[in-house]
C-alpha positions in Angstrom: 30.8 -5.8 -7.0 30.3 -9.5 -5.7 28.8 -12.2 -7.7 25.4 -11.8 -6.2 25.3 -8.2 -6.4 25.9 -9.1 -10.7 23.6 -11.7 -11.0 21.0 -9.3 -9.6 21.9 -6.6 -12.2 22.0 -9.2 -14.9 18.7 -10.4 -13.7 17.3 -6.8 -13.1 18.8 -6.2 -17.0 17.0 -9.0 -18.5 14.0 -8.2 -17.2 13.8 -4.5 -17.9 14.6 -5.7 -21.8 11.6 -8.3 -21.0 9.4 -5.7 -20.0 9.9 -3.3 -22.9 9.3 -6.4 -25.5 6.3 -7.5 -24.3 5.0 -3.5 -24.0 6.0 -3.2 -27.9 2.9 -5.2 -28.9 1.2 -2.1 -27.9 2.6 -0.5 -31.1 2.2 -3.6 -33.3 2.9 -7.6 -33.3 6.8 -7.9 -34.3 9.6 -10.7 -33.7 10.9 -8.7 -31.1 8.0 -9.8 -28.7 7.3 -12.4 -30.4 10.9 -14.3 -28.7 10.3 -13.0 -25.3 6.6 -14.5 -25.7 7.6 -17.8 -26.9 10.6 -17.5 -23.8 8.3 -16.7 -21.0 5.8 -19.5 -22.5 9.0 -21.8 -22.4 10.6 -20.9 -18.7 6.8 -21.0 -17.4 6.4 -24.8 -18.8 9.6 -25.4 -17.2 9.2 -23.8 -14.0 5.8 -25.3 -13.4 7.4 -28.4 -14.2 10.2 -28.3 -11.7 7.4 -26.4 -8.8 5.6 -30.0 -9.5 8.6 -32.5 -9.1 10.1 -30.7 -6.6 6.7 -30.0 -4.6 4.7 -32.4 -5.0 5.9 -35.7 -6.6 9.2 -36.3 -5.0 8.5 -34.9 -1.3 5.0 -36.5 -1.4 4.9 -39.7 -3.3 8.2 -40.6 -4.5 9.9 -40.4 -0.9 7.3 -42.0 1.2 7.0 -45.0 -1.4 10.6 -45.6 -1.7 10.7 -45.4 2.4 13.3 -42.5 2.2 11.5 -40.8 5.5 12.3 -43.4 7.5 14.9 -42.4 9.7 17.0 -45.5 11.3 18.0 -44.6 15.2 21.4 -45.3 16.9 19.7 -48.0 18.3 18.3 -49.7 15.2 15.0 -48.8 15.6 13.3 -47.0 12.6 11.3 -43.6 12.9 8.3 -45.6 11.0 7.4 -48.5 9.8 7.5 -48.9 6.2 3.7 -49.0 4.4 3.5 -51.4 1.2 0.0 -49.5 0.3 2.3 -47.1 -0.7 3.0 -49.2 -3.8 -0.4 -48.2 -4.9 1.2 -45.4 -6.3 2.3 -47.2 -9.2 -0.9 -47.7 -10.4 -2.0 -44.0 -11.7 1.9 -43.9 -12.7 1.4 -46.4 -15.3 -2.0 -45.6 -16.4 -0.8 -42.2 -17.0 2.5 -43.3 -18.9 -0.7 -45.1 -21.1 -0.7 -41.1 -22.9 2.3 -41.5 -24.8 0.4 -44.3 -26.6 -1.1 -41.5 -28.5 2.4 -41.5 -30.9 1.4 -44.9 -32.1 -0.9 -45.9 -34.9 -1.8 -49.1 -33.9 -2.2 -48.4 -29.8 -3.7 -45.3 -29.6 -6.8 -46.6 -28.2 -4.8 -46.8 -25.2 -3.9 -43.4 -24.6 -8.1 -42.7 -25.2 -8.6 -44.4 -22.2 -6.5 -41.8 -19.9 -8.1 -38.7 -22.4 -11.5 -40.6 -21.2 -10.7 -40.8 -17.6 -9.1 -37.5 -17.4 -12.5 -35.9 -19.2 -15.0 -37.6 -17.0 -12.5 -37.1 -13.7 -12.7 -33.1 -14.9 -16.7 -33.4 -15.4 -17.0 -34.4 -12.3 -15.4 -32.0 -10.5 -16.7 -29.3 -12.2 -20.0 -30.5 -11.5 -19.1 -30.7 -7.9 -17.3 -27.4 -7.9 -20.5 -25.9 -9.4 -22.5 -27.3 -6.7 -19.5 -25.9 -3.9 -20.0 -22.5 -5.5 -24.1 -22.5 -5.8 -25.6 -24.3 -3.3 -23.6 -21.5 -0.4 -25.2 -18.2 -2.8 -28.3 -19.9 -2.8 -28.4 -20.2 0.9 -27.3 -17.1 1.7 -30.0 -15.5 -1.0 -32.4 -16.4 2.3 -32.2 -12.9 4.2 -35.2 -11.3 6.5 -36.5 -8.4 5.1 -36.6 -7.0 8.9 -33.8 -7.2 10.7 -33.6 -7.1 14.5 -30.3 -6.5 16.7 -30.7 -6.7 20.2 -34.4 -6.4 19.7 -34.2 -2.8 18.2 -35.2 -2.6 14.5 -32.0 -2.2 12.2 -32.6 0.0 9.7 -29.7 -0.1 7.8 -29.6 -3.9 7.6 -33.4 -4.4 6.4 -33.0 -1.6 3.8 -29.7 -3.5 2.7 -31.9 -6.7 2.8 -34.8 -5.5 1.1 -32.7 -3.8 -2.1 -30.8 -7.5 -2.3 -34.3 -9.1 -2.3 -35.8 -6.9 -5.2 -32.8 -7.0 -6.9 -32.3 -10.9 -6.9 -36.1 -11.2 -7.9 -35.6 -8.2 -11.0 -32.8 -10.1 -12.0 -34.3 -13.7 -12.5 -37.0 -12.2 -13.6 -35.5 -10.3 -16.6 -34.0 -13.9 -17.7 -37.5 -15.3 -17.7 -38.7 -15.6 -21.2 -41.6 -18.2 -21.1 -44.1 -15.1 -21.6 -43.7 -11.8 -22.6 -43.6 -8.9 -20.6 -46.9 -7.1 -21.6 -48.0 -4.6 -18.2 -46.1 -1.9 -17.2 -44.9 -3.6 -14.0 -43.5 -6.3 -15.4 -41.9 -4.1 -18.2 -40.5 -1.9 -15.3 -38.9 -4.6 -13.2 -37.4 -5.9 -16.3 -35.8 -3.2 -17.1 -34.7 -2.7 -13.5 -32.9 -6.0 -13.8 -31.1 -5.0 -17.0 -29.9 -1.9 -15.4 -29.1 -3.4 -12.3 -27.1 -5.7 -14.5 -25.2 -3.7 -16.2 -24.1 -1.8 -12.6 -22.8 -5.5 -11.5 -21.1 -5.9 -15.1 -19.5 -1.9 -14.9 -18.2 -2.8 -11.0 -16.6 -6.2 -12.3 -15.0 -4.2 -15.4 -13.4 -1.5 -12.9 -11.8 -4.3 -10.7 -11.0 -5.9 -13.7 -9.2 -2.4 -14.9 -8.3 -2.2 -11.6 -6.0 -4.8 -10.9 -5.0 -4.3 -14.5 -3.4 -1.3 -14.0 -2.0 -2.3 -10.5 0.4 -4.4 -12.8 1.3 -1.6 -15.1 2.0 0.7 -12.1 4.5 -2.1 -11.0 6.2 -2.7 -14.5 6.6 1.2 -14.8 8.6 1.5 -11.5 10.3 -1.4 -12.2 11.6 0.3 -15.5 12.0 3.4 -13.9 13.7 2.7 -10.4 15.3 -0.6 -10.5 16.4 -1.4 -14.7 17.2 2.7 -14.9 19.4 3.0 -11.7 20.7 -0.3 -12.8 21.3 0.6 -16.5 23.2 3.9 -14.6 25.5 1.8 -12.9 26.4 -0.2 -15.9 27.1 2.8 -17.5 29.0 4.6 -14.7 
């Protein structure tokens, strides 16, 4: 067996014992999974540390500012000028390095400034996120109620129209509590909106349980084709 070939089984190992500590919270909480939690919390911290240097912060900030791109020719010539903006950089660098401030009795008020930009920086693109996400439903809540394709009535299409229609206006309408719903209409399209609801709520459940038990599907063949046949070979 090569060196690859037992890192893979140590690796295929580890994981199976992974696997099995996390599962025993299903019987109760125990210091068993309680290790294997804190160790994927740790390697996740880590490896989304390293994913961020090695992605993002050396190939696209630290290399062009320290001119390592440029690329000097037999000639002398250089790939690229240098770009001094690049400098600039250093800016959000040291404002950042302001959030260690926060250790410090007497200059902590300098690490609220970061907390303050980061908070109103995150506001702000929610806000704009909301907007992204909205404004496009909102739009597209603007259907015919008869549809025409190739100047033949589609049938299909305007019923398919006309149920999101009534159920768009049953649905606002059942979150409309500035007067009570006294006739029998309005009673009735209430209620059609709370049922309609709870189909919406039941479909995003089932993906939910789904894709839930996708992953479960995958652990269990993991267990039981890759850690068992390589537990077997360990023990042959």
């Amino acid at each position: 067996m090569t060196g690859l070939d037992t890192w893979h089984v140590a690796t295929v190992l580890v994981g199976g014992i992974g696997t099995l500590a996390i599962f025993s919270f299903l019987i109760r909480e125990n210091p068993f999974f309680r290790l294997f939690e804190h160790l994927f919390i740790g390697i996740a911290a880590g490896f989304g540390l390293v994913l961020g240097v090695k992605n993002f912060l050396w190939p696209k900030v630290l290399v062009p500012m320290l001119g390592l791109d440029i690329v000097t020719y037999p000639d002398g010539s250089l790939s690229h000028e240098y770009d001094p903006r690049l400098l600039f950089y250093l800016l959000p660098m040291v404002f950042g390095l302001l959030y260690y401030f926060i250790y410090s009795q007497r200059y902590a008020w300098l690490a609220k400034l970061v907390i303050g930009f980061s908070l109103g920086m995150s506001g702000g693109l929610a806000f704009k996120g909301f907007f992204n996400q909205i404004m496009p439903q909102v739009v597209s809540s603007f259907r015919p109620l008869v549809v025409f394709e190739d100047g033949v009535l589609a049938v299909g299409s305007s019923l398919e129209n006309a149920f999101f229609i009534f159920t768009l206006l049953a649905v606002m309408y059942y979150f409309f509590f500035s007067f009570r719903h006294q006739t029998r209409a309005a009673r009735g399209l209430s209620l059609s909106g709370r049922w309609l609801l709870m189909v919406c709520f039941g479909a995003f459940f089932g993906s939910t349980v789904m894709a839930r038990t996708a992953l479960l599907v995958e652990r269990v063949q993991f267990l039981l084709i890759d850690w068992a046949g390589a537990l077997a070979g360990l023990v042959a």
